[in-house]
Backbone atoms as SQL, in Angstrom:
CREATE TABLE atoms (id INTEGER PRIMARY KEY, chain TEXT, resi INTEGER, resn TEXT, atom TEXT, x REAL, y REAL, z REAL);
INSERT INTO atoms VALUES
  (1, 'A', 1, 'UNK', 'N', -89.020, 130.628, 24.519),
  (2, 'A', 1, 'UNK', 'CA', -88.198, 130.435, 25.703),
  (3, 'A', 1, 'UNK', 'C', -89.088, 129.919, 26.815),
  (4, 'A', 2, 'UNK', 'N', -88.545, 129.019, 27.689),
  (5, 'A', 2, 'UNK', 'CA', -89.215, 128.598, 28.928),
  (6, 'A', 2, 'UNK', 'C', -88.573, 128.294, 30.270),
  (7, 'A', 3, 'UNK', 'N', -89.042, 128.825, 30.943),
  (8, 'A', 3, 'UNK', 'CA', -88.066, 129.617, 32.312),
  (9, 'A', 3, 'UNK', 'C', -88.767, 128.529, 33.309),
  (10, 'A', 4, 'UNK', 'N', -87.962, 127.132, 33.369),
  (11, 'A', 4, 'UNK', 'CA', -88.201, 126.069, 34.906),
  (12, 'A', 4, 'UNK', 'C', -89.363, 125.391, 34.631),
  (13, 'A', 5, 'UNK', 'N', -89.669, 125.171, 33.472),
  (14, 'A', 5, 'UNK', 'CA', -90.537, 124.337, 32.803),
  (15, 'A', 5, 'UNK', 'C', -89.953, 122.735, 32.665),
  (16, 'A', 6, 'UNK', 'N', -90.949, 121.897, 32.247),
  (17, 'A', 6, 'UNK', 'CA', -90.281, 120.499, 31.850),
  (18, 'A', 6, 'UNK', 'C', -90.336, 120.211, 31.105),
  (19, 'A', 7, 'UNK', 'N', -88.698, 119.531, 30.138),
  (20, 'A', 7, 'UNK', 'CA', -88.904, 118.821, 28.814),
  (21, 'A', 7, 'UNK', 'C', -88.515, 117.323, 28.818),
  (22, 'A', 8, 'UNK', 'N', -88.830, 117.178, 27.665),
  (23, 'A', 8, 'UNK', 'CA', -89.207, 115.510, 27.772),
  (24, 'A', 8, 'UNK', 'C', -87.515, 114.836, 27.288),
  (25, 'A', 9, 'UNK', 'N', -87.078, 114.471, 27.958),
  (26, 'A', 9, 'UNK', 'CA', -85.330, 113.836, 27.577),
  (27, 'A', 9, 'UNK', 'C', -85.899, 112.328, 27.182),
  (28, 'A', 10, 'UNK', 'N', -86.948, 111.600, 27.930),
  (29, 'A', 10, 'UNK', 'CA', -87.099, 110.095, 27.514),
  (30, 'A', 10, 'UNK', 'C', -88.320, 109.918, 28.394),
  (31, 'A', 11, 'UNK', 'N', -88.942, 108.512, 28.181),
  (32, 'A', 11, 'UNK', 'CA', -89.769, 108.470, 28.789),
  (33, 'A', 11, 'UNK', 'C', -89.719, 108.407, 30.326),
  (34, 'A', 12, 'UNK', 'N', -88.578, 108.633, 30.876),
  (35, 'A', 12, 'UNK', 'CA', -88.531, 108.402, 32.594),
  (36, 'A', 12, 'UNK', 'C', -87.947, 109.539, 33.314),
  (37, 'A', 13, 'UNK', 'N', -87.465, 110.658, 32.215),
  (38, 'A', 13, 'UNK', 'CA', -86.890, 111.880, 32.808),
  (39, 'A', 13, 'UNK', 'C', -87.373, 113.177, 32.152),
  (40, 'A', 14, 'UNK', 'N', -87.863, 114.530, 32.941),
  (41, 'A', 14, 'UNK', 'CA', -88.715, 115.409, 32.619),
  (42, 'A', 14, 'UNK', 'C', -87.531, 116.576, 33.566),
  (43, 'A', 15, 'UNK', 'N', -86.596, 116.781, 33.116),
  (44, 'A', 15, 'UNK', 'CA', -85.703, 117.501, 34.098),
  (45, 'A', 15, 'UNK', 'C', -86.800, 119.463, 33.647),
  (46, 'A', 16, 'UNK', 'N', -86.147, 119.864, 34.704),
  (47, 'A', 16, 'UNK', 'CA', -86.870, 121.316, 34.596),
  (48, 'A', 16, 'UNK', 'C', -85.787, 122.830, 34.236),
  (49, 'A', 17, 'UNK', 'N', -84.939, 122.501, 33.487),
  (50, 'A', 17, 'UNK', 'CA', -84.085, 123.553, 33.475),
  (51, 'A', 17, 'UNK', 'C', -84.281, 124.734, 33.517),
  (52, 'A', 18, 'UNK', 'N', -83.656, 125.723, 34.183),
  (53, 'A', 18, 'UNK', 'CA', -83.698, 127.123, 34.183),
  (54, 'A', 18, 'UNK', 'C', -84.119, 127.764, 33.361),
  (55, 'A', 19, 'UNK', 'N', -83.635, 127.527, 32.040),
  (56, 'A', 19, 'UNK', 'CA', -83.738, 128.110, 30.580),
  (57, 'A', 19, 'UNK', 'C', -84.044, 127.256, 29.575),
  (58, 'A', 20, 'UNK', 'N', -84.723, 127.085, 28.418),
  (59, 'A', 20, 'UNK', 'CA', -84.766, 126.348, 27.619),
  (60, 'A', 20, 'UNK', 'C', -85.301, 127.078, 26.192),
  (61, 'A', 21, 'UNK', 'N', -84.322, 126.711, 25.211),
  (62, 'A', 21, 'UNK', 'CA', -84.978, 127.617, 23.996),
  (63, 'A', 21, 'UNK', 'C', -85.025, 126.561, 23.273),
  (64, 'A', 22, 'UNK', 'N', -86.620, 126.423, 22.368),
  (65, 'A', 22, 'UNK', 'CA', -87.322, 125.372, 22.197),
  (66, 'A', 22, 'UNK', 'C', -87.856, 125.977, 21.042),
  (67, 'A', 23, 'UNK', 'N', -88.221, 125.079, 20.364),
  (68, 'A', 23, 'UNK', 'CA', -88.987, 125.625, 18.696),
  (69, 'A', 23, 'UNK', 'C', -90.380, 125.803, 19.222),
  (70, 'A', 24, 'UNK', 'N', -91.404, 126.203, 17.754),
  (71, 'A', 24, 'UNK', 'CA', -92.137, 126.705, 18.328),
  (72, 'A', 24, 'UNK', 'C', -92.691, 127.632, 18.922),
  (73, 'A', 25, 'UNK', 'N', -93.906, 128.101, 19.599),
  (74, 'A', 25, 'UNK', 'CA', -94.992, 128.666, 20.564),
  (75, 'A', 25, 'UNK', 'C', -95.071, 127.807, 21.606),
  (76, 'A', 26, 'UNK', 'N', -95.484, 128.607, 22.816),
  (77, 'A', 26, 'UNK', 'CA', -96.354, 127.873, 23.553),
  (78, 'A', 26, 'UNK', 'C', -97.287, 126.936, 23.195),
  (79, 'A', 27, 'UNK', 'N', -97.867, 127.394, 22.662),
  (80, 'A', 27, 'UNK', 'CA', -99.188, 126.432, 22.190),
  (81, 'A', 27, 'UNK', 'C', -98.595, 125.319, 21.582),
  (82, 'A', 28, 'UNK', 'N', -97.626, 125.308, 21.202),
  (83, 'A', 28, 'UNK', 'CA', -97.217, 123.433, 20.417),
  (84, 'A', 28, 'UNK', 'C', -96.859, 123.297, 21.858),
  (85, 'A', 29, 'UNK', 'N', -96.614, 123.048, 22.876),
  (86, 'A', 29, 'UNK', 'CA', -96.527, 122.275, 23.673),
  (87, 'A', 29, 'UNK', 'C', -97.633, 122.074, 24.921),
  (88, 'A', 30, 'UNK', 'N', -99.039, 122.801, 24.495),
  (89, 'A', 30, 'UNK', 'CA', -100.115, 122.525, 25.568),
  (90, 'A', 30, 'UNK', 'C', -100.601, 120.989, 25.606),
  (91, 'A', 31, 'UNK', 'N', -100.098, 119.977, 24.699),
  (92, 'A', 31, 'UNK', 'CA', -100.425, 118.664, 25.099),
  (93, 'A', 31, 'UNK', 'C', -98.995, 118.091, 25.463),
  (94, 'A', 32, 'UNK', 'N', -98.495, 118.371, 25.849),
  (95, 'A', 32, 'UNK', 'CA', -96.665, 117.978, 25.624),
  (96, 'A', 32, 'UNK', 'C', -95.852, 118.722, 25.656),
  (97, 'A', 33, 'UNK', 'N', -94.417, 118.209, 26.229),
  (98, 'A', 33, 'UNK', 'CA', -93.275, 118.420, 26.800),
  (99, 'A', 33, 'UNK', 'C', -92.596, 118.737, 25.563),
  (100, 'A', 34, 'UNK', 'N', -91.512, 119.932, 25.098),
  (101, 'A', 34, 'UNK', 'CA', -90.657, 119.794, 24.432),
  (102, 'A', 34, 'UNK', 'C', -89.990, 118.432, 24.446),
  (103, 'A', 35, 'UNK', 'N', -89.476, 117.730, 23.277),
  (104, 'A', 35, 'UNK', 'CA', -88.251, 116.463, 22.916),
  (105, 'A', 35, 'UNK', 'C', -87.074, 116.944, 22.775),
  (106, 'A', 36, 'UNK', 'N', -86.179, 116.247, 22.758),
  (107, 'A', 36, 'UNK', 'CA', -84.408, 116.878, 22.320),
  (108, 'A', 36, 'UNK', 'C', -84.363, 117.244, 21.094),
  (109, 'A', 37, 'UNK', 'N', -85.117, 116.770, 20.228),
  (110, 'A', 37, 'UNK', 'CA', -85.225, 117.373, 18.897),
  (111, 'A', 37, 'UNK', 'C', -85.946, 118.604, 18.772),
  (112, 'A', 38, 'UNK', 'N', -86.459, 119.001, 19.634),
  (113, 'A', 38, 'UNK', 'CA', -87.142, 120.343, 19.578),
  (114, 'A', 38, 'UNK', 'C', -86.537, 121.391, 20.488),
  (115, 'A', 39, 'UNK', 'N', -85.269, 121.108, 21.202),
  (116, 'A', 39, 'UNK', 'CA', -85.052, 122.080, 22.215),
  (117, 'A', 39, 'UNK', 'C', -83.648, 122.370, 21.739),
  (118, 'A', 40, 'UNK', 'N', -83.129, 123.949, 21.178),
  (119, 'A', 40, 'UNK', 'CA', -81.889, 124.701, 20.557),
  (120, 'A', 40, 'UNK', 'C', -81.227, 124.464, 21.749),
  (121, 'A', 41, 'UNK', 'N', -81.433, 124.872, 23.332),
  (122, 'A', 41, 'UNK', 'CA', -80.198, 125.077, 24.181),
  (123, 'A', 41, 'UNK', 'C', -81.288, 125.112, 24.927),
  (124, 'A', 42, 'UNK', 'N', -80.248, 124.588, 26.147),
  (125, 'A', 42, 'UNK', 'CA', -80.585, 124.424, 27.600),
  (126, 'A', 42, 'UNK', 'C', -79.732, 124.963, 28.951),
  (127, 'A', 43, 'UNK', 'N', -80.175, 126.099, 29.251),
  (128, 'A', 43, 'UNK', 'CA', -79.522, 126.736, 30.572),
  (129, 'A', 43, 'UNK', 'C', -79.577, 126.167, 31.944),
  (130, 'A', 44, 'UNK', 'N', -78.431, 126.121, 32.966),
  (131, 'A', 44, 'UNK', 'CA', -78.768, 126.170, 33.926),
  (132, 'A', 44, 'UNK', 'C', -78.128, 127.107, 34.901),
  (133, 'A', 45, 'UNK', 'N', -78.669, 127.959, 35.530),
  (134, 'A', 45, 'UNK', 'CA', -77.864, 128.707, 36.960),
  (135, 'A', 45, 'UNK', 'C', -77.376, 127.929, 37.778),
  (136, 'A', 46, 'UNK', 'N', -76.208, 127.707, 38.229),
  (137, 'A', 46, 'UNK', 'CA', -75.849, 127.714, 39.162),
  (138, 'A', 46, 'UNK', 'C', -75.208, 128.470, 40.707),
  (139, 'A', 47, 'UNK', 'N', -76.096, 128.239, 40.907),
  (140, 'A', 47, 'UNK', 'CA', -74.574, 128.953, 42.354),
  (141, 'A', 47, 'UNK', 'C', -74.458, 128.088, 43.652),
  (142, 'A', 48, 'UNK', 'N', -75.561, 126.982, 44.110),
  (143, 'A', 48, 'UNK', 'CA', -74.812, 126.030, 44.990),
  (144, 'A', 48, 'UNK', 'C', -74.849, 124.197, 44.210),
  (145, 'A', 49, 'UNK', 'N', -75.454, 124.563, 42.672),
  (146, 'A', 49, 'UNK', 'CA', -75.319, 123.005, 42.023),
  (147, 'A', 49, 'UNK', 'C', -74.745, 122.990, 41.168),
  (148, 'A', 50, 'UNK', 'N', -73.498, 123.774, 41.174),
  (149, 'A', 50, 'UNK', 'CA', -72.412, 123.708, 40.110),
  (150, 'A', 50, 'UNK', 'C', -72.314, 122.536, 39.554),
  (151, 'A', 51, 'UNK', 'N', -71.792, 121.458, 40.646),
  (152, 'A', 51, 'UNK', 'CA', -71.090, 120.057, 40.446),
  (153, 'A', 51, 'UNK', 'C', -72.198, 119.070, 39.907),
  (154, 'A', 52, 'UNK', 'N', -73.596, 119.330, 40.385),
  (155, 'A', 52, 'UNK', 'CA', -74.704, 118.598, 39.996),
  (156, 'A', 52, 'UNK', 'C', -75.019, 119.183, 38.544),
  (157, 'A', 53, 'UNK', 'N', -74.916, 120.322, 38.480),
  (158, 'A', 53, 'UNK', 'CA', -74.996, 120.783, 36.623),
  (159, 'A', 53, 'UNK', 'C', -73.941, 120.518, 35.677),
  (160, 'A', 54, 'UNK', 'N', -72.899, 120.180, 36.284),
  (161, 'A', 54, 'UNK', 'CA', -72.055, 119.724, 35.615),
  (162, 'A', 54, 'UNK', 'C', -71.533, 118.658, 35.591),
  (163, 'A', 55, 'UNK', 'N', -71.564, 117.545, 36.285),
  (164, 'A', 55, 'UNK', 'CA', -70.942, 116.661, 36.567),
  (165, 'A', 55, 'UNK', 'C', -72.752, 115.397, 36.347),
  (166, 'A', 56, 'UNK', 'N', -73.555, 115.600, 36.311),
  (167, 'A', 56, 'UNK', 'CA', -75.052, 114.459, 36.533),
  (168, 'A', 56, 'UNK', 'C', -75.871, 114.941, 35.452),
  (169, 'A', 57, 'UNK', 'N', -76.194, 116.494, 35.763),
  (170, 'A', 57, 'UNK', 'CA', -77.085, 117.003, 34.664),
  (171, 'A', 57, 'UNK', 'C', -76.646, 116.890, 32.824),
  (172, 'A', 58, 'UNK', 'N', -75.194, 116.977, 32.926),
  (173, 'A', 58, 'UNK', 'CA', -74.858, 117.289, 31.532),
  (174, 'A', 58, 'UNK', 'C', -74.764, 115.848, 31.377),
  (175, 'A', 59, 'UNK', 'N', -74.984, 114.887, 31.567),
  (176, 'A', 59, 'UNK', 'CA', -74.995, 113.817, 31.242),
  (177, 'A', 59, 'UNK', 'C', -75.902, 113.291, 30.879),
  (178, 'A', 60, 'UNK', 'N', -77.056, 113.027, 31.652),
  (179, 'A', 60, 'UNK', 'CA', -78.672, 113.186, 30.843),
  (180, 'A', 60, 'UNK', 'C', -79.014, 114.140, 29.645),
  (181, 'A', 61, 'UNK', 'N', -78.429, 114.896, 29.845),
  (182, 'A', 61, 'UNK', 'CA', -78.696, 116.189, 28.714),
  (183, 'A', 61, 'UNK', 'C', -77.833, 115.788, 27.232),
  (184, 'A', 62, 'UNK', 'N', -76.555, 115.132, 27.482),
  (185, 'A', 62, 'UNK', 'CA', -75.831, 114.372, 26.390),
  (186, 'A', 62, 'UNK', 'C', -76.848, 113.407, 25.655),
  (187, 'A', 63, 'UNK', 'N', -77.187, 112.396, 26.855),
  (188, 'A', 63, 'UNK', 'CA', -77.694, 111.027, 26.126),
  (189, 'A', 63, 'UNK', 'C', -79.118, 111.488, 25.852),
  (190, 'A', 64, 'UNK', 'N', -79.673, 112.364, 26.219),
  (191, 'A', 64, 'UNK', 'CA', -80.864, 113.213, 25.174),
  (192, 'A', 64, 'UNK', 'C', -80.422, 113.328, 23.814),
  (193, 'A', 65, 'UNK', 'N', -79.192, 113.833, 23.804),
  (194, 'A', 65, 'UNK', 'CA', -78.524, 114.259, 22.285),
  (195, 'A', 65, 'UNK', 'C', -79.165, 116.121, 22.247),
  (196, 'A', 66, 'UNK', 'N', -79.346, 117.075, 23.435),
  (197, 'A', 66, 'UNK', 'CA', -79.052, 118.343, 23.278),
  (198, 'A', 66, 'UNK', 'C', -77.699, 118.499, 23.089),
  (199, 'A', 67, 'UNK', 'N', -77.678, 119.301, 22.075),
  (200, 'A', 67, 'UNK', 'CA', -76.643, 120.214, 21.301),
  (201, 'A', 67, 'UNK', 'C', -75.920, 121.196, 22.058),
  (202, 'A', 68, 'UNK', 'N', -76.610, 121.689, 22.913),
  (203, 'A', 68, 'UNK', 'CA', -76.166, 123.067, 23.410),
  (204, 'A', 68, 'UNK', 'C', -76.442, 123.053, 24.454),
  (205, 'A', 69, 'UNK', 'N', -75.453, 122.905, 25.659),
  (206, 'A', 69, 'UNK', 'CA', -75.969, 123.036, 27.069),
  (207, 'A', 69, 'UNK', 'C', -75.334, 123.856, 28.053),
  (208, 'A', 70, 'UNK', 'N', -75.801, 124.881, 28.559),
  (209, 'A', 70, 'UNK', 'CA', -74.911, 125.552, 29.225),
  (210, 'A', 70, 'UNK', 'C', -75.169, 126.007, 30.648),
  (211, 'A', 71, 'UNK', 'N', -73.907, 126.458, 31.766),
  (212, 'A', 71, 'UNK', 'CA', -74.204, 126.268, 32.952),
  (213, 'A', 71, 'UNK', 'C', -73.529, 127.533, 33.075),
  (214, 'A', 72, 'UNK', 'N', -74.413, 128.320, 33.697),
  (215, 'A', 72, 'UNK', 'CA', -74.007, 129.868, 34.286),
  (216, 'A', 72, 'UNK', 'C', -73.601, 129.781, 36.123),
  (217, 'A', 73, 'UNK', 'N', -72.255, 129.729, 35.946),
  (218, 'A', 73, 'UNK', 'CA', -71.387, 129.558, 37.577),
  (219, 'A', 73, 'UNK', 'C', -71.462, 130.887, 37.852),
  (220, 'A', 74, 'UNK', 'N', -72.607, 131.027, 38.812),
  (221, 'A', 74, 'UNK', 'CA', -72.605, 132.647, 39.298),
  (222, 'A', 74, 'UNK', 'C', -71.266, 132.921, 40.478),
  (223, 'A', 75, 'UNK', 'N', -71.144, 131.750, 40.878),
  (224, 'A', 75, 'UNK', 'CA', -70.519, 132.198, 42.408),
  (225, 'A', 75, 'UNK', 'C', -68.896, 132.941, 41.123),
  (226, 'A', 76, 'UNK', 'N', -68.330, 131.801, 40.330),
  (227, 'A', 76, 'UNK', 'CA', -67.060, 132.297, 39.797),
  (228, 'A', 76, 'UNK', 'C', -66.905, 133.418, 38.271),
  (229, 'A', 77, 'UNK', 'N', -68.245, 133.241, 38.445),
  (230, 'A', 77, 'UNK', 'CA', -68.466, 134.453, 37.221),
  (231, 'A', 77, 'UNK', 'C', -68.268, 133.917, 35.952),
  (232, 'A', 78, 'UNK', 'N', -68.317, 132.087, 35.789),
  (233, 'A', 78, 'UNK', 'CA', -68.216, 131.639, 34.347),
  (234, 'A', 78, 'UNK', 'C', -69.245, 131.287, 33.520),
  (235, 'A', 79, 'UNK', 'N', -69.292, 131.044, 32.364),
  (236, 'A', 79, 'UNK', 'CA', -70.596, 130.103, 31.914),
  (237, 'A', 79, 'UNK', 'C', -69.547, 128.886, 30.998),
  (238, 'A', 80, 'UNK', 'N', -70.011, 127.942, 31.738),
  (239, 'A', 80, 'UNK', 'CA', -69.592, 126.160, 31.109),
  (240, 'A', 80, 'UNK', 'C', -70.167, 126.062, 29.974),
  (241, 'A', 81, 'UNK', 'N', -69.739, 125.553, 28.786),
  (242, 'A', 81, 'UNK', 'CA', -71.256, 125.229, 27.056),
  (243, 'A', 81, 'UNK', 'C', -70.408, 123.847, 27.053),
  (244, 'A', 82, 'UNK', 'N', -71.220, 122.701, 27.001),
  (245, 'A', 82, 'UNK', 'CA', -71.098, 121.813, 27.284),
  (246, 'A', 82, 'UNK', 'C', -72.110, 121.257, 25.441),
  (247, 'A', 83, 'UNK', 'N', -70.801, 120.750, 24.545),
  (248, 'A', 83, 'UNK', 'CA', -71.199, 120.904, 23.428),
  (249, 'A', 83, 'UNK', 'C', -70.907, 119.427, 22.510),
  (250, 'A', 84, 'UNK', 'N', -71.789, 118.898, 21.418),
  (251, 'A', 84, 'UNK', 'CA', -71.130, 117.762, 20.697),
  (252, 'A', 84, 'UNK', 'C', -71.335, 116.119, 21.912),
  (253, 'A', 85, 'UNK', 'N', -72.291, 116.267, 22.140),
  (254, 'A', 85, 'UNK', 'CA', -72.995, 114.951, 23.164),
  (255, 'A', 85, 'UNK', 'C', -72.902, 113.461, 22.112),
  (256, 'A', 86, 'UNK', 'N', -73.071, 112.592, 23.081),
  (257, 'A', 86, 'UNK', 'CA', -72.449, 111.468, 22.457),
  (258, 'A', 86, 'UNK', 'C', -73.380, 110.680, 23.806),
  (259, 'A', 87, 'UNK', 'N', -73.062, 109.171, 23.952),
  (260, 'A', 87, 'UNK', 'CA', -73.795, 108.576, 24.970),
  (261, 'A', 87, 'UNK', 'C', -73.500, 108.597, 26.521),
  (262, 'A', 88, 'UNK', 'N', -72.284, 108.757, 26.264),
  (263, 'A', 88, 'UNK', 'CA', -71.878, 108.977, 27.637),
  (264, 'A', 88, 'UNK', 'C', -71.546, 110.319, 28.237),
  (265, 'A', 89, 'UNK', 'N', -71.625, 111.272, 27.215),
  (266, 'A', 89, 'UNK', 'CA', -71.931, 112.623, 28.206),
  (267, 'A', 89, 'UNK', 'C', -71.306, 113.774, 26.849),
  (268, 'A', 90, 'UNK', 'N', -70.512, 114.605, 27.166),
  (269, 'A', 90, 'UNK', 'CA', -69.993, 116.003, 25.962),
  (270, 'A', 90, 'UNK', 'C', -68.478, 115.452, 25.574),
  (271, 'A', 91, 'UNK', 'N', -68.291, 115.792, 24.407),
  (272, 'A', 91, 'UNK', 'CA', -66.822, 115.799, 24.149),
  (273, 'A', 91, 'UNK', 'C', -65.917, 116.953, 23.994),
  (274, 'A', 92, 'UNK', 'N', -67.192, 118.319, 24.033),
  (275, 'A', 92, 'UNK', 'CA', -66.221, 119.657, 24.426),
  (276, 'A', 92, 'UNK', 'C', -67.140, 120.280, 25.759),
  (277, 'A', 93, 'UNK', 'N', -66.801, 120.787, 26.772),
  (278, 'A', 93, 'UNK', 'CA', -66.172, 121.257, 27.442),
  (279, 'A', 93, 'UNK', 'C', -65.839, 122.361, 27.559),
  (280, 'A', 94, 'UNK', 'N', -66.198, 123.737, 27.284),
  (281, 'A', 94, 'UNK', 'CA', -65.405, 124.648, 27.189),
  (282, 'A', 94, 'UNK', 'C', -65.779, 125.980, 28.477),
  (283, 'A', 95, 'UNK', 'N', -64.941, 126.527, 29.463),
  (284, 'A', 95, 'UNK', 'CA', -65.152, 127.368, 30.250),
  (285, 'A', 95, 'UNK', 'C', -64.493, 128.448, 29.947),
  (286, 'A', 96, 'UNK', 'N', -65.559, 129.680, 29.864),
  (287, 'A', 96, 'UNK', 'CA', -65.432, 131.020, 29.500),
  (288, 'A', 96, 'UNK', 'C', -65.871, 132.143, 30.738),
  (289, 'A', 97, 'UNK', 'N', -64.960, 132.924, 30.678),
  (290, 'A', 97, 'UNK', 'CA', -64.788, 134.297, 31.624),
  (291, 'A', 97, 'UNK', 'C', -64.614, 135.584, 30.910),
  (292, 'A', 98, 'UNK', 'N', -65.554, 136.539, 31.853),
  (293, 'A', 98, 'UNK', 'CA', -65.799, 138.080, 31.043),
  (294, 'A', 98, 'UNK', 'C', -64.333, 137.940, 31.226),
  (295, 'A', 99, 'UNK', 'N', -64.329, 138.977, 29.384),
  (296, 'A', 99, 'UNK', 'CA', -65.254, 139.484, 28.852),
  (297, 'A', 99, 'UNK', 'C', -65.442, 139.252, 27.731),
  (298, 'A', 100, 'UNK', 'N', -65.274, 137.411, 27.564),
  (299, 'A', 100, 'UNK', 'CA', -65.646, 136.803, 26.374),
  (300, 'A', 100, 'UNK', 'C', -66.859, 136.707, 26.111),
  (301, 'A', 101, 'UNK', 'N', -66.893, 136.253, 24.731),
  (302, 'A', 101, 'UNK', 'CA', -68.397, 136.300, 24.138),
  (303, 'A', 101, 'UNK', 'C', -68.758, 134.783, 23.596),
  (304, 'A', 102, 'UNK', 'N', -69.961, 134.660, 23.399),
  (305, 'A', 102, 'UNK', 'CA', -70.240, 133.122, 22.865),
  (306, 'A', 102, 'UNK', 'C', -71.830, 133.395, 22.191),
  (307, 'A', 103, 'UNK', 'N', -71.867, 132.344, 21.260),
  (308, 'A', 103, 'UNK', 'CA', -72.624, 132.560, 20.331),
  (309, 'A', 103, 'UNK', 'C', -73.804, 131.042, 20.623),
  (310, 'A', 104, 'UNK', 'N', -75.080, 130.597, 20.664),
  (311, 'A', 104, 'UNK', 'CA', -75.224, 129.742, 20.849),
  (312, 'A', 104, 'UNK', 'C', -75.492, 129.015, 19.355),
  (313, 'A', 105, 'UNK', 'N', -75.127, 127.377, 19.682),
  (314, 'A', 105, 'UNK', 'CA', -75.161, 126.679, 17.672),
  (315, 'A', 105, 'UNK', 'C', -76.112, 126.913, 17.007),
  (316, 'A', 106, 'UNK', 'N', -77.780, 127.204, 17.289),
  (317, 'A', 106, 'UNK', 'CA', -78.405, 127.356, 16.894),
  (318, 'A', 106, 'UNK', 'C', -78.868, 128.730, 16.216),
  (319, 'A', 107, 'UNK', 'N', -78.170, 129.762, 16.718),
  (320, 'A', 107, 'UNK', 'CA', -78.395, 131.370, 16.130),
  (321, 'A', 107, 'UNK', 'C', -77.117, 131.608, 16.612),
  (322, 'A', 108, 'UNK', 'N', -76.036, 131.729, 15.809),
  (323, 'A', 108, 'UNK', 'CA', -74.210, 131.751, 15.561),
  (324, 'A', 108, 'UNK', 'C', -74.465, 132.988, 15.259),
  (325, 'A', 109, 'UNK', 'N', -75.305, 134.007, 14.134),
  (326, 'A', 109, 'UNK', 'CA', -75.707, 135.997, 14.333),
  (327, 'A', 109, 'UNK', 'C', -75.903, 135.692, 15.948),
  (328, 'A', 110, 'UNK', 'N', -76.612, 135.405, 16.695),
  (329, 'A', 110, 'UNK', 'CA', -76.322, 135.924, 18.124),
  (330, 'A', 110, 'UNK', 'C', -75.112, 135.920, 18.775),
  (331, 'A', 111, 'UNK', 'N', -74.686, 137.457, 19.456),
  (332, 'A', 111, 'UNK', 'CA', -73.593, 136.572, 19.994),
  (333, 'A', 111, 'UNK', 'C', -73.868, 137.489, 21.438),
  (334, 'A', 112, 'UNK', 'N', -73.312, 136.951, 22.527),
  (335, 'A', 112, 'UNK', 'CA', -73.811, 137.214, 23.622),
  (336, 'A', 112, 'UNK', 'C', -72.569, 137.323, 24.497),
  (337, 'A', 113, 'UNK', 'N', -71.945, 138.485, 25.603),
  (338, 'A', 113, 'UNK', 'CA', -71.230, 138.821, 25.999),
  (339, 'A', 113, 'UNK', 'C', -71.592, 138.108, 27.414),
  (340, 'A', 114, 'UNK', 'N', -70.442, 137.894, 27.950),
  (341, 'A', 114, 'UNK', 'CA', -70.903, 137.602, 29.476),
  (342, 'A', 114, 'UNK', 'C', -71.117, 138.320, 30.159),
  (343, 'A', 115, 'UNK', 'N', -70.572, 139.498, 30.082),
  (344, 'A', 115, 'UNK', 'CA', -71.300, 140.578, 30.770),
  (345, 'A', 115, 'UNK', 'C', -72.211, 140.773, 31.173),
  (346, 'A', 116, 'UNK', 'N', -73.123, 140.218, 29.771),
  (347, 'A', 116, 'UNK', 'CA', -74.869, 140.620, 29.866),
  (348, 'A', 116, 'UNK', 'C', -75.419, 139.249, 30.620),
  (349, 'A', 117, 'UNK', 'N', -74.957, 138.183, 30.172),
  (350, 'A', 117, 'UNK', 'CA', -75.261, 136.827, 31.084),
  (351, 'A', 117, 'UNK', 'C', -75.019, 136.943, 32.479),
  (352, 'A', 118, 'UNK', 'N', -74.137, 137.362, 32.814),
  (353, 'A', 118, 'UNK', 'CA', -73.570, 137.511, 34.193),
  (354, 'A', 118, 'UNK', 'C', -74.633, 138.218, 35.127),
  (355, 'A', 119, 'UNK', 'N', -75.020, 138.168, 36.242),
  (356, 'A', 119, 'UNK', 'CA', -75.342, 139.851, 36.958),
  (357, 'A', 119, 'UNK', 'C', -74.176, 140.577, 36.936),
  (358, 'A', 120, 'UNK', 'N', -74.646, 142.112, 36.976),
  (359, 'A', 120, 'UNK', 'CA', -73.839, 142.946, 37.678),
  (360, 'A', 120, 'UNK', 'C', -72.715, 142.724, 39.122),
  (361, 'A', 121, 'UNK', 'N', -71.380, 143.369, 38.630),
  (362, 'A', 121, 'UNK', 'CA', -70.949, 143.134, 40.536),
  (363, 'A', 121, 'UNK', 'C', -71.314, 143.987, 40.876),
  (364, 'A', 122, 'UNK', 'N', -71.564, 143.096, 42.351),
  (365, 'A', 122, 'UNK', 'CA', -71.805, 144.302, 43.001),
  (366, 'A', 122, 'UNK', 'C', -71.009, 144.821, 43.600);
């Protein structure tokens, strides 16, 4: 896992996502950036770049060809998985609210409640 690190989408973009679960150790990437072929899923928090994580980011993140991209909307309590990329951006789409669960494509035995994604209310 790598928490606001940079991976390599192409040679002109090094975006830094929140979350990134990536094959590997550390150490395979001390000369180099994770590739899209090496990165399972890609998180991002939101709470004032909703529209920029969803609407700019998942679009670079498509024409990478990540699989699994997802955007945690703190302000409304959702997480976006933005799934099945193509060149011009995702062809699913899907927004989920506690106290559903979601599994990410790469480890489908995981499955992860929003609850636990979410913070606590306060």
């Amino acid at each position: 896992m790598r928490t606001q690190d940079p991976i390599q989408l192409d040679d002109f973009s090094e975006p830094e996502p929140d979350l990134a679960v990536v094959k590997g150790t550390v150490l395979d990437y001390a000369e180099h950036h994770p590739r899209p072929e090496q990165v399972y899923l890609v998180v991002e928090v939101a709470d004032s770049t909703l529209k920029q994580d969803c609407e700019v980011k998942d679009k670079l993140y498509a024409q990478a060809g990540i699989a699994d991209y997802w955007v945690v909307d703190l302000k409304n309590r959702q997480l976006h998985i933005f799934r099945e990329p193509i060149s011009t951006g995702y062809t699913r789409h899907l927004i989920l609210t506690e106290p559903n669960q979601v599994s990410p494509l790469a480890f489908p035995e995981l499955i992860l409640s929003l609850s636990t994604i979410l913070p606590p209310v306060a």
